[in-house]
C-alpha positions in Angstrom: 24.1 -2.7 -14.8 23.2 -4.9 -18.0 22.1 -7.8 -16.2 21.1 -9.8 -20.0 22.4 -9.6 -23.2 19.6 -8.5 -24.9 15.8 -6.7 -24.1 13.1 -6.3 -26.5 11.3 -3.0 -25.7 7.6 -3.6 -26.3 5.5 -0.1 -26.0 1.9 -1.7 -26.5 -0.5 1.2 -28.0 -3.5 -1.1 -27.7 -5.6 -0.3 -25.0 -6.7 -3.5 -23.3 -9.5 -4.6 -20.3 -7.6 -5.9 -17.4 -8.2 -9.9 -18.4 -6.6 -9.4 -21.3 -3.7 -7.3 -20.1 -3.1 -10.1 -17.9 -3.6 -12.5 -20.8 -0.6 -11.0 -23.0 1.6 -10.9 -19.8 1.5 -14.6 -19.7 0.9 -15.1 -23.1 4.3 -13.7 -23.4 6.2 -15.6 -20.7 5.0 -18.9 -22.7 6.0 -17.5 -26.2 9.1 -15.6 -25.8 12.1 -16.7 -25.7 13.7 -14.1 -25.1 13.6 -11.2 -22.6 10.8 -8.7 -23.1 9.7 -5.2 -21.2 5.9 -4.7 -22.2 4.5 -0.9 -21.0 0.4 -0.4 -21.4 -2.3 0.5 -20.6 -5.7 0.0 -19.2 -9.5 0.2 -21.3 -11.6 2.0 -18.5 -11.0 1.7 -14.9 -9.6 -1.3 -13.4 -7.9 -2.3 -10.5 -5.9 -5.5 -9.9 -5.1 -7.9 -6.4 -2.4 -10.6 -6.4 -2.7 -14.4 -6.7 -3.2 -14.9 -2.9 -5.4 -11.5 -2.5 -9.0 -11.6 -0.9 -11.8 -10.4 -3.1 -14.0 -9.3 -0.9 -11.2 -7.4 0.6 -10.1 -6.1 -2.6 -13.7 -4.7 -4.0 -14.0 -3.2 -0.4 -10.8 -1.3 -1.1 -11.3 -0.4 -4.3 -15.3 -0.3 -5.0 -15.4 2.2 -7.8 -13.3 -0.1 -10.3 -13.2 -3.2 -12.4 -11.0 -6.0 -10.6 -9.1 -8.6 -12.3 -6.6 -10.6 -10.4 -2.8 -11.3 -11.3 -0.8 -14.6 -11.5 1.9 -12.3 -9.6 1.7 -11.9 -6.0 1.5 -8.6 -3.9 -1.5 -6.2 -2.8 -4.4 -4.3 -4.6 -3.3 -1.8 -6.9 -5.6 0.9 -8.3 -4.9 1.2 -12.3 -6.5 4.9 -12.5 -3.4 6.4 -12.0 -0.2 4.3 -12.5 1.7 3.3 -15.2 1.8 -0.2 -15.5 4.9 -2.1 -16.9 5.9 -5.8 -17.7 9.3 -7.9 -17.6 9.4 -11.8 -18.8 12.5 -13.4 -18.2 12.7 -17.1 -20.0 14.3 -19.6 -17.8 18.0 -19.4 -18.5 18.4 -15.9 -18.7 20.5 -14.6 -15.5 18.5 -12.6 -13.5 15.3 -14.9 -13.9 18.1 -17.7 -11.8 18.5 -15.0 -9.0 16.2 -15.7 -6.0 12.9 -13.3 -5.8 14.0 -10.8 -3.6 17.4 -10.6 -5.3 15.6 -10.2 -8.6 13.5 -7.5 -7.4 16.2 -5.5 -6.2 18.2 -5.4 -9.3 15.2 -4.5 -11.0 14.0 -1.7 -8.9 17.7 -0.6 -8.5 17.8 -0.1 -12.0 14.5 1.9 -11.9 15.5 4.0 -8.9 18.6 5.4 -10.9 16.5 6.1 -13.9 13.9 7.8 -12.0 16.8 9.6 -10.6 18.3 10.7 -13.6 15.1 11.9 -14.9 14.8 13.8 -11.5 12.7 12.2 -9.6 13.4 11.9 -5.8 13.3 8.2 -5.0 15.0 5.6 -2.8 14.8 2.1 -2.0 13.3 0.5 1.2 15.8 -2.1 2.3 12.8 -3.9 5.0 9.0 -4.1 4.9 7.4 -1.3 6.8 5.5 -2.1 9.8 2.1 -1.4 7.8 -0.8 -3.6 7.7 -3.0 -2.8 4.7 -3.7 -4.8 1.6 -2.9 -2.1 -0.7 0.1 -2.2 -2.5 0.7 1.4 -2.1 0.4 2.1 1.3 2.6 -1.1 2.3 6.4 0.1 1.2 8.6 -3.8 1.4 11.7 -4.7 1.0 13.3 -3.0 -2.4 9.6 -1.2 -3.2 10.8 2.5 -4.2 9.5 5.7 -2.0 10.0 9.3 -2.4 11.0 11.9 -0.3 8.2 12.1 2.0 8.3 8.0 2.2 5.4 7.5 0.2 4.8 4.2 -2.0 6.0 5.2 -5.8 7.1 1.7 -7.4 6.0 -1.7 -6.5 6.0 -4.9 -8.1 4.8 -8.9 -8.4 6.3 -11.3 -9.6 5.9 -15.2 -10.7 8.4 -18.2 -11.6 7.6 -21.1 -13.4 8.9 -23.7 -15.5 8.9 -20.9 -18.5 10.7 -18.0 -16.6 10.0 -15.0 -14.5 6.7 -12.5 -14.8 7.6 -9.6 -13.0 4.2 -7.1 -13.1 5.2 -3.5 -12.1 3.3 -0.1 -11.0 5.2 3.0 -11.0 3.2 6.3 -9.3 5.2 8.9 -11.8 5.6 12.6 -11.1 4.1 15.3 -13.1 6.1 16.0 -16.2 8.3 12.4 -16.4 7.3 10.5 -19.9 6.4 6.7 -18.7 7.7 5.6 -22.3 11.1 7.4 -21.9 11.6 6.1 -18.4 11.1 2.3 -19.2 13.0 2.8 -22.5 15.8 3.7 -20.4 15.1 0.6 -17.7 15.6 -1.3 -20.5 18.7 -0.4 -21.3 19.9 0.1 -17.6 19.1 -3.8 -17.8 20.6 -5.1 -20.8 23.9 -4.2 -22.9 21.2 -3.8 -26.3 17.7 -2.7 -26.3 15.3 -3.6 -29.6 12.2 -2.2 -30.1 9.4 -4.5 -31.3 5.8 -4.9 -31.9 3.7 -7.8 -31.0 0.2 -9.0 -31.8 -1.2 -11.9 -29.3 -3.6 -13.8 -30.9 -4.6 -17.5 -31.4 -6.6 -20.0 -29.2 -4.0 -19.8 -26.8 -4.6 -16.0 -25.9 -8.4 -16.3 -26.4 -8.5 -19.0 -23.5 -6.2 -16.9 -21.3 -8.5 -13.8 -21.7 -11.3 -16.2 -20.7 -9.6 -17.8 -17.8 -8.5 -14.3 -16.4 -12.2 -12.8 -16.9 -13.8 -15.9 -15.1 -15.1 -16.0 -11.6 -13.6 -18.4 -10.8 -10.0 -17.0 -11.0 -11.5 -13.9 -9.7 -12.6 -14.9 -6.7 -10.0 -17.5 -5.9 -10.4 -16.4 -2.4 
């Protein structure tokens, strides 16, 4: 597919809160220059809601976690269980120019043959089901992936602005499939080179984004 030249392959092994998971990711899209695919993970139990998600609606949902909310769109999605994985695109780069729900079906296209390949039934959904829910996993749209049985196993959110694209993804993996192999091999179903790197956020710059992403007043937005 190699939709860019080149991705950097960031596997973070420090386990962050939610604020500051969200911090990095755009710490990231206002620092990089070039594309980057972050995978993590969470410090306890969090769950997250998109930029235009309800609060209320969202603890409701989810009452036994820790919520933080995203400068992606989409529904709630429960952390406990997912892995969690990141793509910036700067402005420039290709498939950051393509429209959203172009860009999110490359993107998931190239995760559906991956999870393919390491034999995992999947397919993509080509409309939004006629669901009403909040969560992002029980509401399959347009270019999510579901399995065999039409369950939810990949969806995403994402964010343009004058940097680039944020494109925050959840994948429900089956028992047995490494996360770290699969998005290893996204990246290179992506690009034409893949280079592993390691990054350390820091600076008043990520400091205030932690604190704006742990505030109530981002967190209840709505």
């Amino acid at each position: 597919m190699s939709e860019v030249a080149t991705i950097k392959f960031w596997r973070d092994q420090v386990v962050r809160s939610g604020p500051e998971n969200m911090a990095v990711d755009s710490w990231l899209l206002e620092r990089e220059g070039e594309p980057v695919l972050r995978v993590y993970d969470w410090q306890g139990e969090w769950g997250s809601l998109g930029y235009f998600g309800a609060a209320a609606e969202a603890r409701a949902t989810m009452p036994k976690v820790s919520l933080v909310r995203r400068a992606t769109g989409g529904g709630f999605v429960d952390h406990r269980h997912d892995q969690t994985y990141t793509l910036v695109l700067p402005r420039g780069c290709g498939l950051a120019e393509r429209k959203g729900d172009e860009s999110y079906r490359v993107i998931h296209s190239a995760l559906a043959e991956v999870l393919w390949e390491a034999g995992a039934e999947v397919r993509l959904v080509q409309e939004d089901a006629r669901v009403e829910s909040p969560a992002c996993f029980e509401k399959p749209v347009a270019w999510d992936l579901v399995d065999g049985r039409g369950c939810k196993v990949a969806g995403a959110g994402q964010r343009r602005s004058r940097k680039g694209l944020l494109h925050q993804g959840s994948v429900m993996l089956e028992e047995g499939l490494d996360g770290d192999s699969v998005f290893s091999s996204l990246a290179g179903r992506l690009a034409k080179k893949v280079k592993r790197v390691r990054r350390e956020p820091s600076g008043e710059e990520l400091a205030a984004l932690i604190d704006r992403f742990s505030s109530q007043s981002w967190g209840e937005r709505r």
